[in-house]
C-alpha positions as CSV (number, residue, x, y, z in Angstrom):
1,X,103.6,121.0,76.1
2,X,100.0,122.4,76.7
3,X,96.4,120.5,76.5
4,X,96.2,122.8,73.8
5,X,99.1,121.8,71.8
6,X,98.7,118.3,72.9
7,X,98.2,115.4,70.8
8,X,97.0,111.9,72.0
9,X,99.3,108.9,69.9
10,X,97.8,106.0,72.2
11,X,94.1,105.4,73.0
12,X,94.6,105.3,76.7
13,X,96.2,108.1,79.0
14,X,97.5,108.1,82.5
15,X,97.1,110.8,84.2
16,X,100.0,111.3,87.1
17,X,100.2,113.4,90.4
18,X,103.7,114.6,91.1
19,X,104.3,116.0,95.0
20,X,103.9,113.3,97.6
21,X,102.9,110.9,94.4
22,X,105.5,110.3,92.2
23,X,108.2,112.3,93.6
24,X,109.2,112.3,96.9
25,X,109.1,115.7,97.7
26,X,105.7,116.6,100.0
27,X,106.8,116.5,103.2
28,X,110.2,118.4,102.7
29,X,108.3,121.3,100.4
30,X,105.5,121.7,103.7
31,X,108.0,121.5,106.4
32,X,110.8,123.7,104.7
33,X,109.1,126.2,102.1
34,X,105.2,126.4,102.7
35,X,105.1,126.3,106.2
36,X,108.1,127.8,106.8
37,X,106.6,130.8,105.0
38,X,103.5,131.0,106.9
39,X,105.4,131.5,109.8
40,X,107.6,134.2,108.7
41,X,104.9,136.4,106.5
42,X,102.5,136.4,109.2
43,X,104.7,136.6,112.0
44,X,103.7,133.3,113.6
45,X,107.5,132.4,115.4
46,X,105.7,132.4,118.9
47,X,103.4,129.8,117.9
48,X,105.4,127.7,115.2
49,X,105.0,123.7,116.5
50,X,101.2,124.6,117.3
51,X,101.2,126.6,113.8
52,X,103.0,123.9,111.8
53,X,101.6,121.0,113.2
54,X,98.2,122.2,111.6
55,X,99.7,123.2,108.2
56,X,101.3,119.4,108.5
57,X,97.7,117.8,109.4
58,X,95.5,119.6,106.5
59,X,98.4,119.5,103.7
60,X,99.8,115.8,104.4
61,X,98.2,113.7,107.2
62,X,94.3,113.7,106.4
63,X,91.5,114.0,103.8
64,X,92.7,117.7,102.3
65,X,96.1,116.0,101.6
66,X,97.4,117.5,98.2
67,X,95.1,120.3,98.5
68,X,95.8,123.5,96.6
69,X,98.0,126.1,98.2
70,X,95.7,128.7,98.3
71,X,92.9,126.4,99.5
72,X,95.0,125.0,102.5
73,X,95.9,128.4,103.3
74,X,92.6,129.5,103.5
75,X,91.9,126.9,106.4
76,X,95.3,127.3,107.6
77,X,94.6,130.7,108.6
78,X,91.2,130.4,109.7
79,X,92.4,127.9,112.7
80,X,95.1,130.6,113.1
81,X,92.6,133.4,113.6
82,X,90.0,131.1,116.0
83,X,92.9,129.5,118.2
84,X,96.1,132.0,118.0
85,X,95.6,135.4,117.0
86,X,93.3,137.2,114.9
87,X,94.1,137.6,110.9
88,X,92.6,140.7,109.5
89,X,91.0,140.8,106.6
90,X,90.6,137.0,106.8
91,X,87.1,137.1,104.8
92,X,88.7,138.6,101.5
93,X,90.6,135.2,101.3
94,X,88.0,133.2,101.7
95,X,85.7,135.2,98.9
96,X,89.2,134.7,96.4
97,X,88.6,131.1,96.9
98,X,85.2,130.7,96.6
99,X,84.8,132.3,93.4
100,X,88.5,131.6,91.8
101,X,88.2,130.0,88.7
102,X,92.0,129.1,89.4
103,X,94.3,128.9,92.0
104,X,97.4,130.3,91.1
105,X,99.9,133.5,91.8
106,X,98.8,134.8,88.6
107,X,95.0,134.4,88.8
108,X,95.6,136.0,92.4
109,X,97.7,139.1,91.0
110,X,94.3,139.6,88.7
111,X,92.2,139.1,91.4
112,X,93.7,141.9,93.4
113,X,93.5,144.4,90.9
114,X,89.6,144.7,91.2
115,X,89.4,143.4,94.9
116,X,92.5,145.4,96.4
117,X,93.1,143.8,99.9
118,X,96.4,143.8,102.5
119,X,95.4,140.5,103.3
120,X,95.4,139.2,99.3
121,X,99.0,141.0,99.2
122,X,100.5,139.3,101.8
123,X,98.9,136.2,100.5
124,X,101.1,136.4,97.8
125,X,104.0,137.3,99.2
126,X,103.5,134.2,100.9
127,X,103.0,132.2,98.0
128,X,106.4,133.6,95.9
129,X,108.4,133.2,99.7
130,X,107.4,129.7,99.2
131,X,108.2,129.1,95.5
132,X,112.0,130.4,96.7
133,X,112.4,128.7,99.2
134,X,111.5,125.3,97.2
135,X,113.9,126.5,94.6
136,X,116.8,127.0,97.5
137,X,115.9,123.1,98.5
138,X,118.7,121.2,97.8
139,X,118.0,119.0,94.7
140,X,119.4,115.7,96.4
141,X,116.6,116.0,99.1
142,X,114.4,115.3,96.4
143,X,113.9,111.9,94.5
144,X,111.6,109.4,92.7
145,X,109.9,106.7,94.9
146,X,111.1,103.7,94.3
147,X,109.6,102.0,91.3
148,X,108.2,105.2,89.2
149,X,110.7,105.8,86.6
150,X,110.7,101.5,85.7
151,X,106.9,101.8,86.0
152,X,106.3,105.3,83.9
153,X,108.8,103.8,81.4
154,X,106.7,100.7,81.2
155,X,103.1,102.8,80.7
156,X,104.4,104.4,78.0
157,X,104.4,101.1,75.8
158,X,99.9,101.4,75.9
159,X,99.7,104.8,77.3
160,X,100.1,108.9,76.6
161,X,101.6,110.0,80.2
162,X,100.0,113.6,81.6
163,X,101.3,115.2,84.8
164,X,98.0,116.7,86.5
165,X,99.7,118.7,89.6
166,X,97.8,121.7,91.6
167,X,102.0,122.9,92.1
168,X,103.3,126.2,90.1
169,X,104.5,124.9,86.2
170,X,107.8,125.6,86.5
171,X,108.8,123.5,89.6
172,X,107.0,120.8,88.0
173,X,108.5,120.9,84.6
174,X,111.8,121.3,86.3
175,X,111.5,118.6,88.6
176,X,110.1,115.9,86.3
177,X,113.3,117.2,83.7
178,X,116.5,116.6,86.4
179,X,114.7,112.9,87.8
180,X,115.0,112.0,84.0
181,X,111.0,111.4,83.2
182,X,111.1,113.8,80.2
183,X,111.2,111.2,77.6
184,X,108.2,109.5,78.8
185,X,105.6,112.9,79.1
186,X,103.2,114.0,77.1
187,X,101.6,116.6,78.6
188,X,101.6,118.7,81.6
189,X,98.9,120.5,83.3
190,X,99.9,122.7,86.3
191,X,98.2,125.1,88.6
192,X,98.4,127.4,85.2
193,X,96.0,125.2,83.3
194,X,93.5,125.6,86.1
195,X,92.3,123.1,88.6
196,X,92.9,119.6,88.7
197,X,89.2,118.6,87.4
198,X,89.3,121.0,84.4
199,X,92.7,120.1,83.5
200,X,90.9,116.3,83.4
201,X,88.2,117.2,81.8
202,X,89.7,119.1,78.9
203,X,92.1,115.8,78.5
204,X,89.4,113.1,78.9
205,X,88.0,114.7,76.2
206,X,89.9,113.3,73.9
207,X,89.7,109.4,74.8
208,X,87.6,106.5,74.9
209,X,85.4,106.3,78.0
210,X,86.3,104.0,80.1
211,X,90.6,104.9,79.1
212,X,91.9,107.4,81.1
213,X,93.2,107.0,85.0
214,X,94.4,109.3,87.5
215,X,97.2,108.2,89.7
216,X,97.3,110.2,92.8
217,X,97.9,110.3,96.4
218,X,95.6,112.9,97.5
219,X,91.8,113.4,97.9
220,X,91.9,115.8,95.6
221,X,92.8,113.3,92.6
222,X,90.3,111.2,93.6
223,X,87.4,114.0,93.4
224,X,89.0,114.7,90.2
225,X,88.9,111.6,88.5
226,X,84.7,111.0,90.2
227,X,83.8,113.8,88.4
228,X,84.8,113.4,85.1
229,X,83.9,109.3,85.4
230,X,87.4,108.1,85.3
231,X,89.4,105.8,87.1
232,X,91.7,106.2,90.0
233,X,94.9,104.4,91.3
234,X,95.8,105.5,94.7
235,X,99.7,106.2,95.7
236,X,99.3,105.2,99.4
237,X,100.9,108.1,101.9
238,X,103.9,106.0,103.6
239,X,103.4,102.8,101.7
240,X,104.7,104.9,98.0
241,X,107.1,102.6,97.1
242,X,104.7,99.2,97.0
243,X,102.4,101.4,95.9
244,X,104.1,101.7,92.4
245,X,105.8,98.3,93.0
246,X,101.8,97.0,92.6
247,X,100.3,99.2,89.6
248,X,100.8,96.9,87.2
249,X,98.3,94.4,88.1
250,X,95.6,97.0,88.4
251,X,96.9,98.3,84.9
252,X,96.4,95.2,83.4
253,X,93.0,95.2,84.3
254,X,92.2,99.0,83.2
255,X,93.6,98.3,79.7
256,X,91.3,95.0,79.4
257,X,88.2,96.9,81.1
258,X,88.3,95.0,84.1
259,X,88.8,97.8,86.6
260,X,85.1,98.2,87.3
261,X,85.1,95.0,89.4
262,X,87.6,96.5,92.3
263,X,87.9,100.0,91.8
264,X,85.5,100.2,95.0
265,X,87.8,98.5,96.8
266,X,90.7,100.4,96.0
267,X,89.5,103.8,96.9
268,X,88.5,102.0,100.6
269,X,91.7,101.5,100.8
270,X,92.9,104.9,100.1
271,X,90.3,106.7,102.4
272,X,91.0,104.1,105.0
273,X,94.9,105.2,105.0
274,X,94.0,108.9,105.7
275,X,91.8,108.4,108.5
């Protein structure tokens, strides 16, 4: 279902994260699609541990965790071109997303049209190389943490359940479908839908101040969430599983308005784990 299409039933929503979040599938997606692709569309095999141990640092292990594909790229390639080899036509990818209203294959394929670039092209080549080489992942190296399904089950008793992701729709939709969450979501709002503060805007929109949280694991849910004044529960990298073990407790509070008094504290917590 769309935002369009969407209808609220409760008067509180959580909003969810799905890579590195709710499903275990960050680390594997980096290591064996996007990075993999990187290497073999630019022709980086020379230089892969130096090459992938960068795409590993700005996509999982710091501050730009959960960034956007085409965002990461972007910085991916400009440590490329100032400490391996030069990328041509490095500046059209940077100008795509700078002035992008989306990130997406699709708003990419448009872009092109007007601002032709060999650069852009390869970009997405890059970018379908990596959605087929997530579909070819095997589907048992990817699973729930520990705790989501009981815990999502559980929200749905006071809460509408959106999936806010920056990843492609349909490896979303299709994830969330074969773990079994289907029953229990209302809404989903993909890369297609735009970014991750639009898609939370357009659904705040339709609650109570003060009633809708994002639950994510990146910095990029937590700028999200600042900007359109709602909460945020962070899904700590390497500690996931206690991480959905403890939500309850700090649901209790957001559903009785008592968040205010440690929401601080919790986002400490989450900055402190990326540093």
């Amino acid at each position: 279902m769309t935002i369009e299409e969407f209808t609220p039933k409760h008067k509180f929503l959580i909003c969810i994260d799905s890579d590195g979040c709710a499903v275990d599938s960050m680390t594997i997606k980096h290591k064996k699609a996007f990075g993999r692709a990187l290497i073999e569309t630019w022709h980086l095999e020379d230089y892969n541990d130096k090459v992938m141990a960068e795409w590993e640092r700005i996509n999982l292990y710091s501050m730009t965790r959960g960034i956007n594909r085409f965002l990461g790229l972007n910085m991916a390639l400009n440590y490329i071109n100032q400490n391996i080899k030069p990328i041509d036509g490095l500046a059209d990818l940077t100008k795509f997303v700078e002035t992008a209203k989306s990130y997406s294959n699709n708003a990419l394929e448009e872009y092109i049209k007007s601002n032709p670039s060999k650069l852009l092209e390869e970009c997405l080549s890059w970018s379908n190389l990596t959605n087929k080489y997530i579909k070819e992942l095997p589907e048992s190296s990817i699973n729930l943490f520990k705790n989501v399904k009981d815990q999502i089950k559980r929200m749905t008793d006071n809460s509408d359940i959106a999936v806010v992701s920056s990843a492609n729709y349909d490896a979303v939709y299709n994830e969330w479908k074969r773990l079994g969450l289907m029953d229990y979501v209302s809404v989903f709002c993909t890369q297609n839908e735009g970014t991750k503060e639009k898609c939370l805007e357009r659904l705040s929109k339709r609650y109570p101040q003060g009633n809708v949280i994002m639950v994510g694991d990146g910095p990029g849910d937590l700028d999200a969430a600042k900007s359109n004044r709602i909460y945020f529960y962070p899904i700590l990298a390497g500690s996931e599983d206690k991480s959905w073990k403890k939500i309850n407790s700090y649901l209790d509070l957001f559903y009785t308005s008592q968040l205010d008094y440690c929401q601080e504290k919790i986002i400490d917590s989450f900055k402190d784990n990326l540093r």
